[in-house]
Structure formats: structure tokens, C-alpha cells
C-alpha positions in Angstrom: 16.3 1.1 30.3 13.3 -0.4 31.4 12.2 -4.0 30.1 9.0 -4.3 28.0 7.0 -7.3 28.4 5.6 -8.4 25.2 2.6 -11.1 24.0 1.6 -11.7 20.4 -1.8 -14.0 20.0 -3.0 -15.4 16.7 -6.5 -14.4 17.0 -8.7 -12.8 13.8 -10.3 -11.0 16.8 -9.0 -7.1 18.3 -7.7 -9.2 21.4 -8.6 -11.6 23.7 -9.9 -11.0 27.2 -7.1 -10.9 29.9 -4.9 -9.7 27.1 -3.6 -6.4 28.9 -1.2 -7.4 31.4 -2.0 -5.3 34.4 -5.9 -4.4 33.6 -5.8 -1.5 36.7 -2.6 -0.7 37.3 -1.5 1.1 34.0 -3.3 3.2 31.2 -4.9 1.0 28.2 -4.8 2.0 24.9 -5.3 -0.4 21.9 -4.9 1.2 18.5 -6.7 -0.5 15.1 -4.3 0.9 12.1 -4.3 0.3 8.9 -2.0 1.6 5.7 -1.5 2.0 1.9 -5.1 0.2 1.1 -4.6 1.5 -2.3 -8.5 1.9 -3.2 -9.0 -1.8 -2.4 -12.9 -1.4 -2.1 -13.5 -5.3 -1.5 -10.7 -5.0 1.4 -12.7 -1.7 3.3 -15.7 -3.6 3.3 -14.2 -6.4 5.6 -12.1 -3.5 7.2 -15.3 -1.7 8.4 -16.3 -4.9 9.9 -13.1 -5.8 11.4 -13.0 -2.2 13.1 -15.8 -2.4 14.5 -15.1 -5.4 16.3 -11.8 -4.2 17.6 -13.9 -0.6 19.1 -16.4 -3.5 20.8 -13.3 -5.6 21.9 -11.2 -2.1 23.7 -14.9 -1.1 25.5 -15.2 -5.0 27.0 -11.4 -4.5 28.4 -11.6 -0.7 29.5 -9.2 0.3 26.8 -8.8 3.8 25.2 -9.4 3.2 22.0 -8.2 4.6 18.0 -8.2 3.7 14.9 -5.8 5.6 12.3 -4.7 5.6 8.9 -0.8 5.9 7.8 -2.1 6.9 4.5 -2.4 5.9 1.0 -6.1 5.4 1.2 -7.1 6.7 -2.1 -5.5 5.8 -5.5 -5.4 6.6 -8.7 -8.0 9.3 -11.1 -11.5 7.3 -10.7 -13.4 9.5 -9.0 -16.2 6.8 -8.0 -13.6 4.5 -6.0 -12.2 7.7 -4.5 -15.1 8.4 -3.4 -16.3 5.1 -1.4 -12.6 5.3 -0.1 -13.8 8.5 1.8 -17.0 7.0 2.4 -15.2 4.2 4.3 -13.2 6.9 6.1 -16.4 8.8 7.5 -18.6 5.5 7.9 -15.5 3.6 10.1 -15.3 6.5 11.9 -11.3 7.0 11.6 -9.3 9.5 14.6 -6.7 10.5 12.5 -4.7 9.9 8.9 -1.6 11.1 7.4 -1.8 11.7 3.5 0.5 9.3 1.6 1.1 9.7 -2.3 -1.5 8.7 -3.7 -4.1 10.5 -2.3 -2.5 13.2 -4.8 -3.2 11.0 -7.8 -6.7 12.9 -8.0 -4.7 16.9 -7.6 -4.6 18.2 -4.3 -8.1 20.3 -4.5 -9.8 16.9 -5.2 -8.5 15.2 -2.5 -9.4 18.1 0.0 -13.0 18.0 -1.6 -13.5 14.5 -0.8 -11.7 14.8 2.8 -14.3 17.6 3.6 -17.6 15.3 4.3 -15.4 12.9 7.1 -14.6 14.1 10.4 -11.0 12.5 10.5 -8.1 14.6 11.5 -5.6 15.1 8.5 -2.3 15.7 9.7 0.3 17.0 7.9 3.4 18.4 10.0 6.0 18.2 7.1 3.2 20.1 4.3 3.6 23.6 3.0 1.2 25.6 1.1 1.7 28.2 -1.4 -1.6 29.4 -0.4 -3.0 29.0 3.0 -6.9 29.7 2.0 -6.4 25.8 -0.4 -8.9 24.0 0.8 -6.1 21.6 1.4 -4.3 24.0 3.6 -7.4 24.3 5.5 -8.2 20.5 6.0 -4.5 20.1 6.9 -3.2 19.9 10.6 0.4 20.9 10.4 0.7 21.2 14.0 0.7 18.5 16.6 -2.7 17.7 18.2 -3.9 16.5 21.4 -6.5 14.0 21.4 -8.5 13.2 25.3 -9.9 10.0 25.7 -11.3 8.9 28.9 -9.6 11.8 30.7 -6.2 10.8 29.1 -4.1 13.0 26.8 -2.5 11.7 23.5 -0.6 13.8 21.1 -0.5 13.2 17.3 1.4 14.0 14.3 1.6 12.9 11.0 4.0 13.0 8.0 4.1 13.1 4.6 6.4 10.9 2.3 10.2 13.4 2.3 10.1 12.1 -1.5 6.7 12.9 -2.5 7.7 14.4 -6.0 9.4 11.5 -6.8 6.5 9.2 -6.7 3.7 11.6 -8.7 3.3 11.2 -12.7 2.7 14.9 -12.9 4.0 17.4 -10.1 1.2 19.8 -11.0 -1.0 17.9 -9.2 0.2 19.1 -5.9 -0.5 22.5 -7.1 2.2 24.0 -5.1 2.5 22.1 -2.0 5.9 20.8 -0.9 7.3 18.5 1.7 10.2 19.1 3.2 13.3 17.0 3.5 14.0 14.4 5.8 16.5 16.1 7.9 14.4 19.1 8.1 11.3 16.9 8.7 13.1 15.5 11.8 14.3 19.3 13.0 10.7 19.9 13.0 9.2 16.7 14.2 11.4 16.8 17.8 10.4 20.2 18.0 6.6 19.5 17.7 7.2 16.5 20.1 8.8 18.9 22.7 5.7 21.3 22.8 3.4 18.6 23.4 5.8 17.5 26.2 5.5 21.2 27.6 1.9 21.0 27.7 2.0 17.8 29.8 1.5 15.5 27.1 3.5 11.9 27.8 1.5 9.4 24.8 2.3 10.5 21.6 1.3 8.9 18.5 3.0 9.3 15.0 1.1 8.6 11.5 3.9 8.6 9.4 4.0 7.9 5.4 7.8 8.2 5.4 8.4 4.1 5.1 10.2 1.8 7.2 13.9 2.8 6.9 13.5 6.6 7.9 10.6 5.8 10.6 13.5 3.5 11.9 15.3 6.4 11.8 12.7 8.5 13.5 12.8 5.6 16.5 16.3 6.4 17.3 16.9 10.1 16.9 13.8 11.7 18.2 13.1 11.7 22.2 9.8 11.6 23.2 7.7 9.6 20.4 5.7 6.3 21.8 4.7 5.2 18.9 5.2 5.0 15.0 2.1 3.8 12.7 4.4 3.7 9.6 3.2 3.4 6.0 4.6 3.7 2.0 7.2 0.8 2.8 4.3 -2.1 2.3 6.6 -3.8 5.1 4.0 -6.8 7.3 5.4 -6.1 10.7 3.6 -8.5 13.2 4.7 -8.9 17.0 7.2 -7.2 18.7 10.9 -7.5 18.2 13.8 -5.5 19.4 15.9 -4.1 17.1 13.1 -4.3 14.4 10.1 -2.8 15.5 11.2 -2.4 18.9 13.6 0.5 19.4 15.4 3.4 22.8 15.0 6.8 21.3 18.3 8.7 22.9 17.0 9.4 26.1 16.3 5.6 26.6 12.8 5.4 26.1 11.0 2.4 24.6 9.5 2.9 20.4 6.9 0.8 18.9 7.1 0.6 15.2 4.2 -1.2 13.1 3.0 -1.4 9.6 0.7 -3.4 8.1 2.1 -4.5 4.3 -0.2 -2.9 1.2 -3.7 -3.1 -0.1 -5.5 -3.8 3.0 -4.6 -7.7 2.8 -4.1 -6.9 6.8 -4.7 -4.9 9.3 -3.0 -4.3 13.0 -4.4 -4.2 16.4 -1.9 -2.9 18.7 -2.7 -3.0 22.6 -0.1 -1.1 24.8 -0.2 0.0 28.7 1.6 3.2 30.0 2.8 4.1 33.6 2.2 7.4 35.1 4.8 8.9 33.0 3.7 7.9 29.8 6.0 5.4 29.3 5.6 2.0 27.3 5.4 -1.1 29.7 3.4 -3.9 27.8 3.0 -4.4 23.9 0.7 -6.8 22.0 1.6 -6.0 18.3 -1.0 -8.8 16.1 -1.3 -8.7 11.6 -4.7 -10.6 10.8 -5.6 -11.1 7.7 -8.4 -9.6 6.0 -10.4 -12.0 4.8 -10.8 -13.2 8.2 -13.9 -11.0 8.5 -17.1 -10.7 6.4 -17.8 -7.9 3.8 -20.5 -5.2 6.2 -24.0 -4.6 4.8 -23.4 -0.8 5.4 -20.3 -0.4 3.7 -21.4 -2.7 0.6 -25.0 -0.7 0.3 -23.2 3.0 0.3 -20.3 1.4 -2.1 -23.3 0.2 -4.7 -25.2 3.5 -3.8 -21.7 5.6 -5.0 -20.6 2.9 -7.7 -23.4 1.3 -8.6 -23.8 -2.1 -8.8 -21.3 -4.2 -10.6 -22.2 -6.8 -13.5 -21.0 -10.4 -12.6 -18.6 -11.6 -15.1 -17.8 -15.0 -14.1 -17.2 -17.4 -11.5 -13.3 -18.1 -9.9 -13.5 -21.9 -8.8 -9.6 -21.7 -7.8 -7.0 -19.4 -7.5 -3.3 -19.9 -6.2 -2.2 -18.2 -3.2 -1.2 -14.5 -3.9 2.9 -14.5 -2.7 2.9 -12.7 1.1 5.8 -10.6 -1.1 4.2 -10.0 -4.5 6.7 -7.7 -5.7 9.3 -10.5 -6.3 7.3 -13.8 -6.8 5.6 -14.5 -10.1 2.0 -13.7 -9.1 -0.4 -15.7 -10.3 -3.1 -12.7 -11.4 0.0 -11.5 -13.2 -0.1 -14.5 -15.2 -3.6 -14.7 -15.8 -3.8 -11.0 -16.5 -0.4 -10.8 -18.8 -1.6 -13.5 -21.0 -5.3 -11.9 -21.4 -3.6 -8.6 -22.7 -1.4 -11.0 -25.0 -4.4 -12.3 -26.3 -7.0 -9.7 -26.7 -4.1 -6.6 -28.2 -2.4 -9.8 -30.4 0.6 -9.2 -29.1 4.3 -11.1 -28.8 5.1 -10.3 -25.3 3.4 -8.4 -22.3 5.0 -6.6 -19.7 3.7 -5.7 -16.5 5.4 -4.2 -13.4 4.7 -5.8 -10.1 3.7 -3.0 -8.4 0.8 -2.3 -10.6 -1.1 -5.8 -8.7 -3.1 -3.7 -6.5 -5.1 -6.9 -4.9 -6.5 -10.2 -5.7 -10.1 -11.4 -5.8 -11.7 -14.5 -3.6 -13.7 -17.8 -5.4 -16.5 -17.1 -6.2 -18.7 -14.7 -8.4 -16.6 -12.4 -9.9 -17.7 -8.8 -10.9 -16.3 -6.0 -13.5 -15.6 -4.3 -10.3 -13.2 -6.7 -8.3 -11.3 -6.9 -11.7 -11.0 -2.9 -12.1 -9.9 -3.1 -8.2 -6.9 -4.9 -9.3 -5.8 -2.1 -12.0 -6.1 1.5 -9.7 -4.2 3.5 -12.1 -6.4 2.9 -15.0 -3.1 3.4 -17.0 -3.5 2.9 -21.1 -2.2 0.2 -22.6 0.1 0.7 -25.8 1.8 -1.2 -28.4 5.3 -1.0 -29.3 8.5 -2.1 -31.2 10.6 -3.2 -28.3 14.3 -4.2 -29.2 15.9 -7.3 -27.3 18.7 -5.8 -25.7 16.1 -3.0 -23.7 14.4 -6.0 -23.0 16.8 -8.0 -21.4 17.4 -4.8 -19.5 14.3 -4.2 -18.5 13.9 -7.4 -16.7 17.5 -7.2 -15.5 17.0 -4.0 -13.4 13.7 -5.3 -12.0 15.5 -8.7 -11.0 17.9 -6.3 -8.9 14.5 -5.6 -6.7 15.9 -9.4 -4.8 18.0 -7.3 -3.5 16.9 -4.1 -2.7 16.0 -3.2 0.8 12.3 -2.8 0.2 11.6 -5.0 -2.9 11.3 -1.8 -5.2 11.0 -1.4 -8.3 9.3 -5.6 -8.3 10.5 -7.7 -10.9 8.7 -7.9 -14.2 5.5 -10.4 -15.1 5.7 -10.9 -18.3 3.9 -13.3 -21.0 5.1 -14.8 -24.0 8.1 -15.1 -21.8 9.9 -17.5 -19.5 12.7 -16.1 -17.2 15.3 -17.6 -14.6 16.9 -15.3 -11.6 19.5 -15.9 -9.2 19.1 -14.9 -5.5 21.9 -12.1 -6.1 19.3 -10.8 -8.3 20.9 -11.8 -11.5 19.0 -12.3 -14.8 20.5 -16.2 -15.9 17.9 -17.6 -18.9 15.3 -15.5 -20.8 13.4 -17.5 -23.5 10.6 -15.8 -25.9 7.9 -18.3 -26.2 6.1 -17.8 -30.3 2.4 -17.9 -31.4 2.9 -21.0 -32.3 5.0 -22.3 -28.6 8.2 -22.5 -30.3 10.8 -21.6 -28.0 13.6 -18.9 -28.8 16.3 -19.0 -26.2 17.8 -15.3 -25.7 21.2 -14.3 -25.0 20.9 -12.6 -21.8 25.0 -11.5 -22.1 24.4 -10.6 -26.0 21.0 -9.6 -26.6 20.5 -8.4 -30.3 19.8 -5.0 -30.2 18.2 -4.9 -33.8 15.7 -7.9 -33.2 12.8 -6.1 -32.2 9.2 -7.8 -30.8 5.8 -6.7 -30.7 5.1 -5.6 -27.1 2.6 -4.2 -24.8 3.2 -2.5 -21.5 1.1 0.4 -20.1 1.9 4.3 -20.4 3.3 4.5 -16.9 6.4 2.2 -18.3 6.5 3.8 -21.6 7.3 7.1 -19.5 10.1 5.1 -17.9 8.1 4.7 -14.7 10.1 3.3 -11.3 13.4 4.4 -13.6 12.7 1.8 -16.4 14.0 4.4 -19.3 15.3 1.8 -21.5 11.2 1.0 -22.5 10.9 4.5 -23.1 9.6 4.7 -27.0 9.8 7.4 -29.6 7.2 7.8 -31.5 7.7 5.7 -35.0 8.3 2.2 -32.3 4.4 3.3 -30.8 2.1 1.1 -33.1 -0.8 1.4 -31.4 -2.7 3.6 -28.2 -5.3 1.8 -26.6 -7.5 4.2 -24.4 -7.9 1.5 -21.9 -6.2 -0.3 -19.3 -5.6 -4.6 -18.4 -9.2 -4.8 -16.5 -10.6 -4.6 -20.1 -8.7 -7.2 -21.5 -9.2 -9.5 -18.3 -12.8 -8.6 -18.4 -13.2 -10.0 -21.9 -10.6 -12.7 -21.3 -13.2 -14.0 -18.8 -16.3 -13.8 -20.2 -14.7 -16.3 -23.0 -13.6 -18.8 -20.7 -15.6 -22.0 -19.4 -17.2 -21.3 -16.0 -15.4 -21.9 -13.6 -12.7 -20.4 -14.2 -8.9 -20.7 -12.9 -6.0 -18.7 -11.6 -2.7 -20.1 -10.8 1.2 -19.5 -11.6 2.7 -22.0 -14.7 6.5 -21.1 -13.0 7.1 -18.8 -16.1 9.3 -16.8 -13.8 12.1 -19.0 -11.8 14.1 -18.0 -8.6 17.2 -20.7 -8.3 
């Protein structure tokens, strides 16, 4: 087993000079990835830029040089932001993606529609068609392919998430098309990784959207992969540590693993050499943070052009710091955001799910637009009759996220609520704040299941989304359907405020 040397610099920059270890000796390839951007458009904008200075960066050191997708770029039904998303796609200029889950939130024949304008290879190994004249099935790459930079070969594959139709509202939307299982996944996988072998090929790159825990997986039990750009996991993987993102497939080879967390918050710039036999000898694995780079003129005047320009609703003076976890701090957005629902749909308490926070938006002027970003989905609100004791279990089984391996479901941000957790992700002290601030402790062991409050939580919870059943509603507990989603409220919320305006947490939510 051969030792890898490793370097990680802090740098917003692709990589410094002199940061290859052996600049003529070995085979340079630096890789710019990116995953799960959600539809962020403020993020692509800085993305663009930040590409482009990492293709400048490889050129200056001699480097081959990619820049891939593990998937998740699109998100949610507008057809506008889905649109710029494959703008930034064709404008950046992207090798290669993998299709993640949400890139199905617009139906399959959409999402093929808008992939058709961009030259990036789609690649799909684990995807079957019910009909292979889809457009879909056509864009699609379900076989490994070689890509020849500078005279050197690199094979690629990509996979789709094992538990696709677990993560879609409506399984129609994939109009047929399957994914197979893991274990088949990986049957297939080492057999695709063999034939590019046979052909000669030593560098092979996989795009997977299978999350952290099976790309792991992938690391160990398939011979031949270099390299995993992982995705759906949201995990922020920076350097390079063995046993974590550093793994020996079976035949003793060295595996990178990388990922870049969610939303396009950061990206990665990973710089690798090979020996003759295709084999990993050096590793620079660096995260930088977005907003390190500048919003690009191109990418802001073909967003407007698709968009259109977005109305200024206010200005931020000062926001708290998004948590690096936001699935199981209190966000402060969710605060803002909860208690602008609370007050626009005059509600008792508002309930939002973690994972619905899709970004956050700089000081500054602040558009309709950067709000919307926010709220994807565009899910509609509703009203409800909301007993205590599915209340208290609500938040219960999001508090079990502390635990989880991967943060998932997120707990629950809330207004018109305070809430303590322990670190074994145990609900302790839940206390309903009235209109008039009077505070009502709960009895988190005893809720009473025939007090009832007025709430307000979005259709994706009302359908039990991320296995919340208990907020499930029949009909007669529905008092109201708003056709509209949080960005609304928020909109309005801030328009009313004194300019400017602030964001920050009141410690409403409490981890002891």
C-alpha cells in the first residue's frame, strides 16, 4: 500500500503555485466540483466566477483540468430559476453531472428539455427507461465514458440516488424511470469500471448522488475507482483524511472521497497527481467558501435576461451567522421567517422543517428574488387545528435528527414556541408563547391530546413529509389553504419593517 502525500492550503483561490508536488514527474489533474446547489441563483453567480478562476489557475500549473457536478442543480417547479440553473451549466462550461433528486422535481421530460441547450455529459449508469426514444433516455449516458485531456485518458460514471422514490412528492414525475438498488448498483458499477480498465483506462472519476455512507461503501468494495465526487449527503468534506475521505479499495489502491455540504455555500478544488499506472500519489483536497468571490456580470445579465429583474424590497444591515450545520441549529432566517408567517396568516404557532432553508442572503439590498431563493419548493402554506400531543411529537422525532448519522430529518423551527433538547436528542422543555407573551409551559411526558392550537406549516408536512405523519390533517382540522408559500409572508414582513433591517437567532430553540 503505497503512502499518499497530502497538503491542504486555506486559500479562496483554485491553488497556489508550487502546489503540485512533483510539477514533471506525474500526471496533473485538478478537478473544480460542486453539489446539491439547490437552485441557489445568488450562489452560481459567484460559482461562475469562482470556476473560472480555478480553469485559469490549472492552465498557469500545466494541470488537466474539470469541473463537474454531483448533482442536485435544479430544484423545485419554477420554471424561471430552472432555467438560469441550466444557463449556469452551459455558460460555466461544466464536463460532466450526475442527476440528483431534485432535478426530477420539474418531471423527467422537463428536465431533459432544459439539459438539451448545455453541452455537459449527463451520466446515469444506475437509470432505466421504460422507453429509450424519452428525451431523457437520449440525454442520458448510462455507460461509462472516456474523457482525453492533453493526451490523457479519464473514465467517468455517474449515479443516481438507490432511493430516488423515496425522496419525490409524486412518483409520476419520473414517468417510468427507475434506479436500481444499491447492491445492484455496485454489481454494475465494478463491471463498468472493469471495461474502462480493459480499454487502458487507469483515472477514473465517479459523480455519484448516492450520499456519503454508500459512496464510503463504493471506496471499499469496488477496485479500480480514483475518485468519488459524492453528493445528496450535504456532508463539508475539506482536506484529506484517512479513514474518512481517504480509503484502499480491495486491491489496495488509494480512493479520494469529497463533497462539498448543500446550496452552493462552497465549492471544492481538488488537485491530485498520478504515476504511470494511474495510481493516486499526491492530494490537495480545499472547501472555500462562496462568498469569497464576486457575483460575474455574465451570469447576473443572462439571470435578469431569463428572470427578469427583481424589485428591491429592503435593506439587511445585519444578519447572524447561518450555523455550518443548519439542519440542527436554530437558524436565524428560520426565526425571522417563522415569526413573519406567524404574523401575516395570524397564527398561534408556525412550523417549519429545517431542510426547507435552502440558503441565506448577504447585507445589503435585498430583492423579492434572494427571498424566493430561500423557499425552492414554493410549497403552500395551510392552516390547521394541531393537537398538543402531535405536536410534542413532531418536534420529538425531529430532535432525534442529533443523532442521526446525517442530520436528517433537521429539527423543527418553530415560532410562538420555545424548546429545550438534550444532546441524546431528547425533547426536555416545550413552552407555547401567547398573543399576548404569556408563557404556557407544556408537558412534554403528558401532552394533552385534546388542546388543540392554531398552526401553520406548509403542504409538504401536512403530507407527512420526511415521515412526520402525526401533522398529517383530515380535512375538518384544515382551516385555511393559502396558495402561497413563506417568501410571501417574508416579502411583506419586510417591506413593514424600519430600514435597516435585522436577522439574528433569540435562542428560541436550546441544545443543553
Amino acid at each position: 500500500m503505497n503512502i499518499i502525500s497530502t497538503q491542504s492550503i486555506q486559500t479562496p483561490k483554485a491553488f497556489s503555485a508550487g502546489a503540485f508536488k512533483n510539477p514533471s514527474s506525474s500526471v496533473k489533474t485538478s478537478i473544480f466540483y460542486f453539489n446539491d446547489i439547490h437552485g441557489q441563483i445568488p450562489k452560481m453567480q459567484r460559482l461562475y466566477s469562482a470556476s473560472e478562476n480555478a480553469k485559469l489557475s490549472a492552465a498557469q500549473n500545466g494541470a488537466d483540468f474539470f469541473k463537474f457536478s454531483s448533482g442536485d442543480t435544479f430544484i423545485g417547479s419554477d420554471e424561471k430559476r430552472n432555467t438560469a440553473a441550466a444557463s449556469f451549466l452551459r455558460l460555466s462550461q461544466v464536463d460532466a453531472q450526475t442527476l440528483g433528486n431534485h432535478e426530477f422535481d420539474i418531471t423527467a421530460s422537463i428536465c431533459a428539455d432544459l439539459l438539451k441547450n448545455t453541452d455537459t455529459k449527463i451520466l446515469g449508469m444506475n437509470m432505466n427507461f421504460p422507453n429509450n426514444t424519452s428525451q431523457m433516455a437520449k440525454r442520458v449516458m448510462r455507460s461509462a465514458i472516456v474523457s482525453d485531456k492533453s493526451g490523457q485518458k479519464y473514465g467517468l460514471i455517474g449515479l443516481q440516488p438507490s432511493d430516488m422514490q423515496k425522496r419525490l412528492k409524486k412518483q409520476e414525475i419520473l414517468e417510468g424511470i427507475t434506479i436500481d438498488d444499491k447492491e445492484q448498483t455496485l454489481i454494475e458499477l465494478q463491471q463498468e469500471v472493469d471495461k474502462l480498465r480493459q480499454q487502458g483506462v487507469n483515472k477514473i472519476i465517479l459523480l455519484s448522488h448516492e450520499g456519503n455512507e454508500t459512496e464510503r461503501e463504493i471506496a471499499q468494495r469496488i477496485s479500480g475507482i480514483d475518485v468519488i465526487l459524492g453528493g445528496h449527503s450535504h456532508d463539508l468534506i475539506d482536506g484529506v483524511k484517512q479513514g474518512e475521505n481517504l480509503f484502499y479499495s480491495p486491491q489496495g489502491e488509494p480512493v479520494i472521497i469529497t463533497q462539498a455540504g448543500r446550496d452552493g455555500n462552497y465549492f471544492g478544488q481538488l488537485n491530485l497527481e498520478f504515476n504511470s499506472d494511474g495510481q493516486i500519489t499526491y492530494i490537495q483536497n480545499n472547501l472555500t467558501d462562496t462568498n469569497h468571490f464576486s457575483s460575474n456580470l455574465i451570469m447576473s445579465k443572462t439571470i435578469d435576461s431569463i428572470m427578469g429583474e427583481s424589485p428591491e424590497i429592503g435593506t439587511l444591515g445585519k444578519v447572524d451567522a447561518i450555523p455550518k450545520n443548519n439542519l440542527v441549529e436554530e437558524n436565524p432566517w428560520a426565526d425571522f421567517v417563522a415569526d413573519a408567517v406567524k404574523k401575516d396568516l395570524d397564527a398561534e404557532i408556525v412550523l417549519i422543517n429545517s431542510a426547507n432553508f435552502r440558503g441565506s442572503v448577504d447585507t445589503g439590498t435585498v430583492t423579492e428574488r434572494d427571498i424566493s431563493s430561500i423557499f425552492p419548493f414554493n410549497n403552500k402554506l395551510r392552516k390547521v387545528k394541531l393537537n398538543e400531543k402531535d405536536l410534542v411529537d413532531a418536534i420529538n422525532m425531529c430532535a432525534k435528527s442529533l443523532v442521526s448519522h446525517n442530520s436528517k430529518p433537521g429539527i423543527m423551527q418553530v415560532s410562538g414556541l420555545t424548546y429545550t433538547m438534550n444532546r441524546q436528542g431528547e425533547l426536555t422543555e416545550l413552552t407555547f408563547i401567547d398573543k399576548q407573551g404569556q408563557r404556557h409551559a407544556i408537558d412534554v411526558k403528558n401532552p394533552d391530546a385534546n388542546k388543540t392550537y392554531t398552526a401553520v406549516y406548509d403542504e409538504f408536512l401536512l403530507g407527512g413529509g420526511d415521515g412526520l405523519d402525526m401533522l398529517k390533517q383530515d380535512k375538518e382540522n384544515v382551516l385555511e389553504e393559502y396558495h402561497f408559500d413563506k417568501d410571501k409572508c417574508t416579502i411583506d414582513y419586510i417591506k413593514s419593517l424600519s430600514q435597516p433591517f435585522e436577522v439574528k437567532k433569540d435562542n428560541r430553540i436550546r441544545i443543553l
